[in-house]
N, CA, C and O of each residue as an XYZ file, in Angstrom:
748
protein
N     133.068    139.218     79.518
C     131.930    138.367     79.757
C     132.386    137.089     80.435
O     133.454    136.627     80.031
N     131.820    136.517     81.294
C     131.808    135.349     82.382
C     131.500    134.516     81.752
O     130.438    134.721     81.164
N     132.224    133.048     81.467
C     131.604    131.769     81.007
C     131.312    130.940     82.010
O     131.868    130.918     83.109
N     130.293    130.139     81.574
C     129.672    129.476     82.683
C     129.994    128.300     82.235
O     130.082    128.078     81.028
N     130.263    127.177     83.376
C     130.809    125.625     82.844
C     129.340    125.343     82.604
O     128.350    126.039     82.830
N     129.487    123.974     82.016
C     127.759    123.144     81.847
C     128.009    122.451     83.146
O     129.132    122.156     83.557
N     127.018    122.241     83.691
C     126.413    121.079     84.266
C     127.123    119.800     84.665
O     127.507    119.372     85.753
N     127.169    119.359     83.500
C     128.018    118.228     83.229
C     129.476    117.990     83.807
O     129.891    116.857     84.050
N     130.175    119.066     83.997
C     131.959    119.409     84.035
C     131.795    119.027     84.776
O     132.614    118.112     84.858
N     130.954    119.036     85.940
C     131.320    118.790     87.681
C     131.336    117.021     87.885
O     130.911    116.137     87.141
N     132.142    116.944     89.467
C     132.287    115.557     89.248
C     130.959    115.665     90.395
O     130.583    116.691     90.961
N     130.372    114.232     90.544
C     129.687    113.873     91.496
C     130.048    113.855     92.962
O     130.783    112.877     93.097
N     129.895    114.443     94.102
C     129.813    114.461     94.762
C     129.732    112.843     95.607
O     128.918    111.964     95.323
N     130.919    112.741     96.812
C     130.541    111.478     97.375
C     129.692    110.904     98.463
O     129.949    110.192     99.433
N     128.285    111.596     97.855
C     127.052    111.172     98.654
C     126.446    110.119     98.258
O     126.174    109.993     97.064
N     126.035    108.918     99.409
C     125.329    108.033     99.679
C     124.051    107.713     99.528
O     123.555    106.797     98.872
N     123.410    108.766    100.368
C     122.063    108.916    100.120
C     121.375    109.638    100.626
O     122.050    110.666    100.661
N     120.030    109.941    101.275
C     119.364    111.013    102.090
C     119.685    110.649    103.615
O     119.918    109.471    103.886
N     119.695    111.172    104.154
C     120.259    110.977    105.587
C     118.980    111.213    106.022
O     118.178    110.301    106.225
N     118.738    112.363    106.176
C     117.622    112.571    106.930
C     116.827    113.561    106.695
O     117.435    114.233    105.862
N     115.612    114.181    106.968
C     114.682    115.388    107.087
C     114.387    115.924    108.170
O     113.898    115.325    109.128
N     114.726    117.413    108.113
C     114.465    118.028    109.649
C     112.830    118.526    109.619
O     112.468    118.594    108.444
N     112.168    118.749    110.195
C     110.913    119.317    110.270
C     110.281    119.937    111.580
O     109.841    119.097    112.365
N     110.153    121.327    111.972
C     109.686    122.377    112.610
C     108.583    121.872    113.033
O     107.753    121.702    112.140
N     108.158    121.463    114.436
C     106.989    120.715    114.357
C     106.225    121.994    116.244
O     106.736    122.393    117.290
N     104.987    122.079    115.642
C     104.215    122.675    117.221
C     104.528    121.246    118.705
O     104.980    121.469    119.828
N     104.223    120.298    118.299
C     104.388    119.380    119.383
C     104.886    118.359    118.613
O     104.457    117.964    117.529
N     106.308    117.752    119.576
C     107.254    116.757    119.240
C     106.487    115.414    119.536
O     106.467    114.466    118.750
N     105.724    115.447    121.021
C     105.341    114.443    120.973
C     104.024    113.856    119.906
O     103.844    112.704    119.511
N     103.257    115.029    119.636
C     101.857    114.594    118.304
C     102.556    114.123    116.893
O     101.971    113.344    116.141
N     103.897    114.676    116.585
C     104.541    114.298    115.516
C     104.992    113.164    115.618
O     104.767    112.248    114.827
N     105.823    113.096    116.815
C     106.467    111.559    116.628
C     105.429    110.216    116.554
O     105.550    109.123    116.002
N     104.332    110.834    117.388
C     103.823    109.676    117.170
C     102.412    109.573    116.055
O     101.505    108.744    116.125
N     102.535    110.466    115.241
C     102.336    110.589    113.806
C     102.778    109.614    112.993
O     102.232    108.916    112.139
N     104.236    109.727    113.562
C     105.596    109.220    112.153
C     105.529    107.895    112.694
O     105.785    106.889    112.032
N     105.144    107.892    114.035
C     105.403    105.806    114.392
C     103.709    105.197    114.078
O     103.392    104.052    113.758
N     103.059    106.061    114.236
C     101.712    105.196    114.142
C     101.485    104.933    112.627
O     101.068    103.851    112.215
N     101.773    105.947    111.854
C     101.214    106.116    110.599
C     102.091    105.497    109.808
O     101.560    104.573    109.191
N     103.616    105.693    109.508
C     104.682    105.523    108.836
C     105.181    104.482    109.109
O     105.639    103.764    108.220
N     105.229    104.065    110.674
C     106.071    102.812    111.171
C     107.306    103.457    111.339
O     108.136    102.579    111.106
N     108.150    104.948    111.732
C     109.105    105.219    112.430
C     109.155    105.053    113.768
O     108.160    105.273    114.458
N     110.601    104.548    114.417
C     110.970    104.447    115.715
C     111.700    105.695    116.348
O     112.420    106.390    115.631
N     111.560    105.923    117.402
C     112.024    106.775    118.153
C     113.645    105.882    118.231
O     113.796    104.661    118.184
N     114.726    106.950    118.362
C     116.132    106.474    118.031
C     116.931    107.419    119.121
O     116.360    108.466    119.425
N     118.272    107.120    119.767
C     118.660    108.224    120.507
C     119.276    108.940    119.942
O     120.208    108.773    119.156
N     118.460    110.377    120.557
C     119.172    111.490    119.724
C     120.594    112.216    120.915
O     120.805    112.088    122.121
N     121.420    113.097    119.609
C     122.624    113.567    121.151
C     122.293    114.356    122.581
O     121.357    115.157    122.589
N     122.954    114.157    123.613
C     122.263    114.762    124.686
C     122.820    116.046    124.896
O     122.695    116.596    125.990
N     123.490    116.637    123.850
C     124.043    118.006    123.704
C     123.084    118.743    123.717
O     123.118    119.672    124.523
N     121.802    118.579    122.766
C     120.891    119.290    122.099
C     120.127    119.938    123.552
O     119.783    119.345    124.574
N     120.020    121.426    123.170
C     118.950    121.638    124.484
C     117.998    122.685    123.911
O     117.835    123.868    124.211
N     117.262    121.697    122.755
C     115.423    122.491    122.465
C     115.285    120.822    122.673
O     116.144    119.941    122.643
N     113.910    120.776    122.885
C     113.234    119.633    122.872
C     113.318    119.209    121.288
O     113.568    119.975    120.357
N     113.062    117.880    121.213
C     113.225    117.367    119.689
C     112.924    115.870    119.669
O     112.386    115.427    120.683
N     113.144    115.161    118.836
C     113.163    113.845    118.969
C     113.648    113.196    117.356
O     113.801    113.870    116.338
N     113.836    111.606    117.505
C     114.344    111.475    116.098
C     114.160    110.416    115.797
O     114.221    109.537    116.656
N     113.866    110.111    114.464
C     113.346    109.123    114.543
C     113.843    108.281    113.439
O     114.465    109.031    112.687
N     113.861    106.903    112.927
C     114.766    106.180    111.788
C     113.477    105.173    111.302
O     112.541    104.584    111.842
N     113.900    105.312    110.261
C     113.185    103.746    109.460
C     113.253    103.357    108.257
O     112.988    104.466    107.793
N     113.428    102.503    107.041
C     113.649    102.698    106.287
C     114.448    103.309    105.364
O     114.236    103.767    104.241
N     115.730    103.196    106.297
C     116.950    103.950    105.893
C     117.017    105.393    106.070
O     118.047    106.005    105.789
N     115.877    106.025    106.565
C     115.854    107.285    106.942
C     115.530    108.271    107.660
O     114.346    108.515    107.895
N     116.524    109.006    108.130
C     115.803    109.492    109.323
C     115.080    110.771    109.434
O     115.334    111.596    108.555
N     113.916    111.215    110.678
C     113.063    112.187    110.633
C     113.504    113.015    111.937
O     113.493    112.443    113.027
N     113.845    114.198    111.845
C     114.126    115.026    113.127
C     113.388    115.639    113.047
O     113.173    116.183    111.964
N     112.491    115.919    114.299
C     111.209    117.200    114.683
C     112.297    117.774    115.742
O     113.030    117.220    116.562
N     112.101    119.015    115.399
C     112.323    120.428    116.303
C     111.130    120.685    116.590
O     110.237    120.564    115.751
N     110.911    121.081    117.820
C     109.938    121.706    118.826
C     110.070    122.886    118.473
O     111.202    123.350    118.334
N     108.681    123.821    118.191
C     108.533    125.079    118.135
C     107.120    125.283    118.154
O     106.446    125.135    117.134
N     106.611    125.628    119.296
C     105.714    125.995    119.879
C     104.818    127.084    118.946
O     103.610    127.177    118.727
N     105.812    127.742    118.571
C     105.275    129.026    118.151
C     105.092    129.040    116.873
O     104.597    130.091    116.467
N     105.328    128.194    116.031
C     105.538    128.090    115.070
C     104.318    128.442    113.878
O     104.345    128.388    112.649
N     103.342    128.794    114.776
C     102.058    129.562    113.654
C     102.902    131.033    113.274
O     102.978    131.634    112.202
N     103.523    131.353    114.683
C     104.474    132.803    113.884
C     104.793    132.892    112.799
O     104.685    133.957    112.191
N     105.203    131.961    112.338
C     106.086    131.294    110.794
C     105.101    130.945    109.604
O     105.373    130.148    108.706
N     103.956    131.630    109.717
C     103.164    131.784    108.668
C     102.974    129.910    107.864
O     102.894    129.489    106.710
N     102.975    129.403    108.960
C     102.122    128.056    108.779
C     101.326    127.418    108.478
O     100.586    128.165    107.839
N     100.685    125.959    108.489
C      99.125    125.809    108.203
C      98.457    125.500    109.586
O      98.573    124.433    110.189
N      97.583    126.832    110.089
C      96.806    126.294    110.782
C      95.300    125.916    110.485
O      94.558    125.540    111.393
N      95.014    125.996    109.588
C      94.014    125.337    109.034
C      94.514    124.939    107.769
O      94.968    125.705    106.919
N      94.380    123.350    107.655
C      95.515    122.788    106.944
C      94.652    122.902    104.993
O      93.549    122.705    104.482
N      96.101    123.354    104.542
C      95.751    123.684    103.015
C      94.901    122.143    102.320
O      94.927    120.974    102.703
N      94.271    122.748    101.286
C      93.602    121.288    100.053
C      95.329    120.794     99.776
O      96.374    121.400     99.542
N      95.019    119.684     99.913
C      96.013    118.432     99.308
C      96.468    118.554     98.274
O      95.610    118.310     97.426
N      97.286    118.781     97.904
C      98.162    119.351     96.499
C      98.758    118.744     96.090
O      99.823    119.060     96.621
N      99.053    117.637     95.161
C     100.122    117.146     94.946
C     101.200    117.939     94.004
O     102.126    117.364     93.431
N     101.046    118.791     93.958
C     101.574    119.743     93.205
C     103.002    120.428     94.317
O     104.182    120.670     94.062
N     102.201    120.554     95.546
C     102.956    121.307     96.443
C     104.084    120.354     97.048
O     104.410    119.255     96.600
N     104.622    121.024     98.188
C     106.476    120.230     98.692
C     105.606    119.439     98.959
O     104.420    119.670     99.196
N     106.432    117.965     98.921
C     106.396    116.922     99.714
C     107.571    115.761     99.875
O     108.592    115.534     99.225
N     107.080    115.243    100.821
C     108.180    113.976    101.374
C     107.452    113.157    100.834
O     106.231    113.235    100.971
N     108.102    112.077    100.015
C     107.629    110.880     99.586
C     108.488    109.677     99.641
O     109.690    109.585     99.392
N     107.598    108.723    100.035
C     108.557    107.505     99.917
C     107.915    106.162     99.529
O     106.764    105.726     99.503
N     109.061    105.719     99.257
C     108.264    104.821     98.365
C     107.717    103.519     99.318
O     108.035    103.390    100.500
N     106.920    102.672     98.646
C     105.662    102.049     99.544
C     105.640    100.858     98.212
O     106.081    101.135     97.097
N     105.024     99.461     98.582
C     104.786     98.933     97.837
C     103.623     98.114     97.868
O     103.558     97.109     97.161
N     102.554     98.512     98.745
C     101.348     98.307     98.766
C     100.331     99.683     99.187
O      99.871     99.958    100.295
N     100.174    100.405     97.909
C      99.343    101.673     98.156
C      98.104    101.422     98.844
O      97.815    102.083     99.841
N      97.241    100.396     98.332
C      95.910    100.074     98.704
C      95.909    100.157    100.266
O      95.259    100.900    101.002
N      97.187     98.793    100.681
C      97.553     98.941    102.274
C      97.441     99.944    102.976
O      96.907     99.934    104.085
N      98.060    101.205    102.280
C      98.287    102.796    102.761
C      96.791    103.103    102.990
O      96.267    103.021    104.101
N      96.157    103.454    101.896
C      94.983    103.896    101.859
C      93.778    103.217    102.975
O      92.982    104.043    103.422
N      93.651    102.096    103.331
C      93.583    101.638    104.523
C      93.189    101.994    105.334
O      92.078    102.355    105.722
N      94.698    101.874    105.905
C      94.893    102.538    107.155
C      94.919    103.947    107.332
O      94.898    104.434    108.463
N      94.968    104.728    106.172
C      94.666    106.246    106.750
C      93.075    106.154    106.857
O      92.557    106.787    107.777
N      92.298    105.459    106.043
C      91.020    105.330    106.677
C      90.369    104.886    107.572
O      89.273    105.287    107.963
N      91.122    103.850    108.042
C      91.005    103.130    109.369
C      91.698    104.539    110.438
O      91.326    104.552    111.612
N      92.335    105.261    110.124
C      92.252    106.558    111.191
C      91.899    107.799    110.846
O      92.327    108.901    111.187
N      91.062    107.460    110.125
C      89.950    108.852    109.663
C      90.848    110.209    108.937
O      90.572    111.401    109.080
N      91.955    109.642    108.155
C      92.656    110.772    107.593
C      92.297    110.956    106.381
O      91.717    110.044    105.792
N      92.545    112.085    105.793
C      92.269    112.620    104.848
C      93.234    112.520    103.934
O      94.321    113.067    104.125
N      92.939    111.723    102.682
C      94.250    111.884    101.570
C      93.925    112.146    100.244
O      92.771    112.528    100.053
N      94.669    112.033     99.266
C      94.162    112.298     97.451
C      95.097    111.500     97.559
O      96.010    111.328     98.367
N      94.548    110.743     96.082
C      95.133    109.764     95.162
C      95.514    110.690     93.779
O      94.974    111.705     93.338
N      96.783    109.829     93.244
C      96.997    110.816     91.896
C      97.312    109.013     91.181
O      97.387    107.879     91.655
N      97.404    109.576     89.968
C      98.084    108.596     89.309
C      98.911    108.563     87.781
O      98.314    108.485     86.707
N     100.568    108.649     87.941
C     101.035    108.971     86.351
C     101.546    107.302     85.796
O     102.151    106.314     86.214
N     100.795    107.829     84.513
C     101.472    106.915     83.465
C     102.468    107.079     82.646
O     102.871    108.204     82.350
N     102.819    106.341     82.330
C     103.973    106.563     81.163
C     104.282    105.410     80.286
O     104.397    104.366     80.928
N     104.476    105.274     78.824
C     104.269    104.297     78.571
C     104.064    102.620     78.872
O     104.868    101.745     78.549
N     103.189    102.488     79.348
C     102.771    101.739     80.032
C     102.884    101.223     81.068
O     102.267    100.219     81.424
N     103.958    102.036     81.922
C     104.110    102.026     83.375
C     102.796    103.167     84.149
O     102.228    104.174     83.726
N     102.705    102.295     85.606
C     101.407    103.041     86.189
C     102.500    103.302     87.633
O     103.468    102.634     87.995
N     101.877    104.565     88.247
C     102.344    104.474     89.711
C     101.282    105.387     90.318
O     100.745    106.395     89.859
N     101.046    104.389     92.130
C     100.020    105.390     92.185
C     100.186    106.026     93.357
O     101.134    105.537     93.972
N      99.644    106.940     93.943
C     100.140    108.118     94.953
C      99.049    108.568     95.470
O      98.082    108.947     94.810
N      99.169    108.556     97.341
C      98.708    108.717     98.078
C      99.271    110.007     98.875
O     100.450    109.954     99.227
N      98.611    111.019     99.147
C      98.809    112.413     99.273
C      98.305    113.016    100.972
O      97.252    113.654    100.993
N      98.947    112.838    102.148
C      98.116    113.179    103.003
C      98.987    114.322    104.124
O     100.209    114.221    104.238
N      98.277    115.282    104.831
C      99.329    116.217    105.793
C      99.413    115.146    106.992
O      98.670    114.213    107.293
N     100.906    115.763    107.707
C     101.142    115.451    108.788
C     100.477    116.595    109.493
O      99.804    117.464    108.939
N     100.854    116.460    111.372
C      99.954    117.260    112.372
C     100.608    118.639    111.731
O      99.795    119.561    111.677
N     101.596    118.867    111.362
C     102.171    120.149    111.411
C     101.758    120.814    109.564
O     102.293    121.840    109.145
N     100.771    120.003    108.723
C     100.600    120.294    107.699
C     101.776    120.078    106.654
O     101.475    120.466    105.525
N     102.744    119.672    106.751
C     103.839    119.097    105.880
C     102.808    117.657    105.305
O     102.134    116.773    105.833
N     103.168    118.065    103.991
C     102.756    116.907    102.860
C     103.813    115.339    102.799
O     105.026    115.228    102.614
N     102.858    114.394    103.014
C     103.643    112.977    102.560
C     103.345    112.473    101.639
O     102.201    112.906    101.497
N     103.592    111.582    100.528
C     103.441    110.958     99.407
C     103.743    110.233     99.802
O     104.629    110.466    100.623
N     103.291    108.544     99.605
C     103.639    107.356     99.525
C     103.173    106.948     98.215
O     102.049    107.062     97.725
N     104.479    106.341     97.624
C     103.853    105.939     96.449
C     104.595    104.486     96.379
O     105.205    103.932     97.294
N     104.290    103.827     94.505
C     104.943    102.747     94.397
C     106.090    103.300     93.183
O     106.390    102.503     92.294
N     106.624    104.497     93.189
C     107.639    105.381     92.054
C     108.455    104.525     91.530
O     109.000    104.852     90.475
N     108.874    102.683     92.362
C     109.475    102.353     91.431
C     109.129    101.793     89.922
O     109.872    101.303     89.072
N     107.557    102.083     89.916
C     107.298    100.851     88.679
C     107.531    102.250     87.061
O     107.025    102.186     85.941
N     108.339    103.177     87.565
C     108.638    103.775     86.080
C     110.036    104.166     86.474
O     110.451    104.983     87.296
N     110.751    103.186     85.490
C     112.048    103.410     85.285
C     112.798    104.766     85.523
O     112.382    105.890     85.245
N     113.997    104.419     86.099
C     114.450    106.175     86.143
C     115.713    105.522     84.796
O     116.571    104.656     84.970
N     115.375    106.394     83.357
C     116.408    106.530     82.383
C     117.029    108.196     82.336
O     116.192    109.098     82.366
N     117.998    108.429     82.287
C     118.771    109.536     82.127
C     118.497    109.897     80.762
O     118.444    109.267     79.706
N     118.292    111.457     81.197
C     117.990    112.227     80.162
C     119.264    111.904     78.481
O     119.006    111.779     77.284
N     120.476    111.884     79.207
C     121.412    111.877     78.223
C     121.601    110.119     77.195
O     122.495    109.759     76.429
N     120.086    109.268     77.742
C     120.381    108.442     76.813
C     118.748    108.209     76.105
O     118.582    107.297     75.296
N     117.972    108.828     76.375
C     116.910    109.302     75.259
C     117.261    110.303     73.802
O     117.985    111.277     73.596
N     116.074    109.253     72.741
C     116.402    109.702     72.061
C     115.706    111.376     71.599
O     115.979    111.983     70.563
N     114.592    111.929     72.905
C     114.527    113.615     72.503
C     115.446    114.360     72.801
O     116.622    114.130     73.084
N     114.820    115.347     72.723
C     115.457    116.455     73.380
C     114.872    117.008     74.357
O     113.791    117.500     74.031
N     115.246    117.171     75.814
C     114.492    117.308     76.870
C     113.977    118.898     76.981
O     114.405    119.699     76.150
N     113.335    119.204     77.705
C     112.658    120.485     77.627
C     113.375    121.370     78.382
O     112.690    122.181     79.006
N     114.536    121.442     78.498
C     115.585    122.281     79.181
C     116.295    123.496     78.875
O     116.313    123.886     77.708
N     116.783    124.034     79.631
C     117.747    125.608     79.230
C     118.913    124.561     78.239
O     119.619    123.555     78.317
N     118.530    125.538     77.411
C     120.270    125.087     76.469
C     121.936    125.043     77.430
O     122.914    124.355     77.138
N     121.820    125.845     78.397
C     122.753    125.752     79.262
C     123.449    124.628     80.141
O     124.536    124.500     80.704
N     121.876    123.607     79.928
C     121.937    122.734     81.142
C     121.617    121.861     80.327
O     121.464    120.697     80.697
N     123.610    120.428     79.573
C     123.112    119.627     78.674
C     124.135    118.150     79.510
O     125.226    118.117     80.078
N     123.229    117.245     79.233
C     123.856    116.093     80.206
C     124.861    115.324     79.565
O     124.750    114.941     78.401
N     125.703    115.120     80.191
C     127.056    114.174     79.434
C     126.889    112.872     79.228
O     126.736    112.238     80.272
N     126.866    112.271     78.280
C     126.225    110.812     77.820
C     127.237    110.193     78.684
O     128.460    110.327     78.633
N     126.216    109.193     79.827
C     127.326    108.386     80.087
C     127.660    108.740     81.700
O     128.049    107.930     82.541
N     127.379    110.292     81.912
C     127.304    110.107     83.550
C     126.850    109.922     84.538
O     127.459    109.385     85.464
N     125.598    110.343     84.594
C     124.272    109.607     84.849
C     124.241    108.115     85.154
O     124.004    107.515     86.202
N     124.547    107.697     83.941
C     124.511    105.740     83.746
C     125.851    105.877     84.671
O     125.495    105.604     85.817
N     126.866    106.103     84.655
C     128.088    105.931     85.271
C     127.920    106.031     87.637
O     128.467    105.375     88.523
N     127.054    107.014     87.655
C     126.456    107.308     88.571
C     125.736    106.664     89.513
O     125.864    106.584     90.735
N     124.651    106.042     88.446
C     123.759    105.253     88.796
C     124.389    103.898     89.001
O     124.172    103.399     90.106
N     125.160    103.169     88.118
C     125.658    101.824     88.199
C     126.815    101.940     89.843
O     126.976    101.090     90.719
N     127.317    103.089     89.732
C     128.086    103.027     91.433
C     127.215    102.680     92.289
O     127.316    101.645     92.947
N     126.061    103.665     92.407
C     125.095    103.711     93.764
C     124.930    102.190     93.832
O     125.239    101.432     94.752
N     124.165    101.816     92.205
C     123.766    100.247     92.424
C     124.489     99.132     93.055
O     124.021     98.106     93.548
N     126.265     99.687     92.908
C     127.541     99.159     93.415
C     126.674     98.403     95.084
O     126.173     97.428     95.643
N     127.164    100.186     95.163
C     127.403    100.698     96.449
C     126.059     99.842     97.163
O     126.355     99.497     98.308
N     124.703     99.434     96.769
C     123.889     99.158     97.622
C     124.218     97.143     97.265
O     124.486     96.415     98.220
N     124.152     96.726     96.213
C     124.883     95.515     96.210
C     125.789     95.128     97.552
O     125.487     94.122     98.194
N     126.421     95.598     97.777
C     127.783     95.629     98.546
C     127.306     95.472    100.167
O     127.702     94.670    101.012
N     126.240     96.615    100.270
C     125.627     97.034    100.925
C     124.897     95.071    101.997
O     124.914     94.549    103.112
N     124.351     94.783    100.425
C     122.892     93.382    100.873
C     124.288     92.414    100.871
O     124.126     91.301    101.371
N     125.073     92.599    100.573
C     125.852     91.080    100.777
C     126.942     90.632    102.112
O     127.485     89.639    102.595
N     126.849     91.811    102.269
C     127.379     92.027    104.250
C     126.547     91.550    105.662
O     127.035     91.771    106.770
């Protein structure tokens, strides 16, 4: 019989942060300027190796690559774009004036859902709308509920017994990144 390590054994990986999101788009140019009108992304230079059409775009520490694919209803897509799910994939980022959001997708006649979770007495609220290509965005304000690691609550989380967190790495984890972005604002 095969033993399986936990979870925990592994070391962290020396990643930074999200780099970027690729996204399959029918037209590069309706997307990009999706992501700059709506989002406030800039068009950025991309390499001149690349030979599909594409474009790329940065803001907020992160960047958005559309691939051109024309065809892309082939790919069992939304062409008539699904009910708003917040349930379903999405890109979210965080925002710190939702109302602002809400706005301006009405000021351009878009269509969104609002959600809203609590948690002891933290509120956050979430704005739900498709891009041209039917990919879901969330903007929310996610920071106003603490992120605490499972391994320093006092339940027991609702997990496979397999998968148990090491007190202490998490917090160990988190206090680097926090390092790492400190370091980051004082340059």
């Amino acid at each position: 019989m095969m033993e399986i390590e936990e979870v925990s054994n592994y070391e962290a990986l020396p990643l930074l942060s999200l780099n970027h999101v690729s996204l399959l788009c029918r037209s590069v140019s309706e997307s990009a300027r999706f992501y700059e009108e709506v989002l406030g992304f800039v068009h950025i230079k991309r390499p001149s190796s690349f030979k599909f059409n594409g474009a790329w775009l940065y803001n907020y520490g992160i960047g958005i690559h559309l691939i051109e694919n024309p065809s892309i209803d082939d790919f069992d897509t939304i062409v008539e774009p699904r009910p708003i799910n917040p349930k379903d994939n999405h890109i979210s980022f965080q925002c710190i004036d939702v109302g602002l959001v809400k706005g301006r997708l009405e000021g351009m006649g878009m269509k969104y859902v609002t959600a809203v979770v609590e948690d002891e007495g933290n509120r956050v609220d979430q704005v739900f709308f498709h891009d041209p290509d039917g990919y879901m965005i969330e903007l929310c304000n996610c920071e106003n509920i603490p992120i605490i690691p499972l391994a320093s609550c006092s339940f027991k989380p609702r997990l496979s017994n397999s998968i148990k967190a090491k007190c202490g790495f998490m917090e160990n984890a988190m206090m680097e990144s926090l390092s790492m972005e400190m370091l980051n604002i004082s340059f």
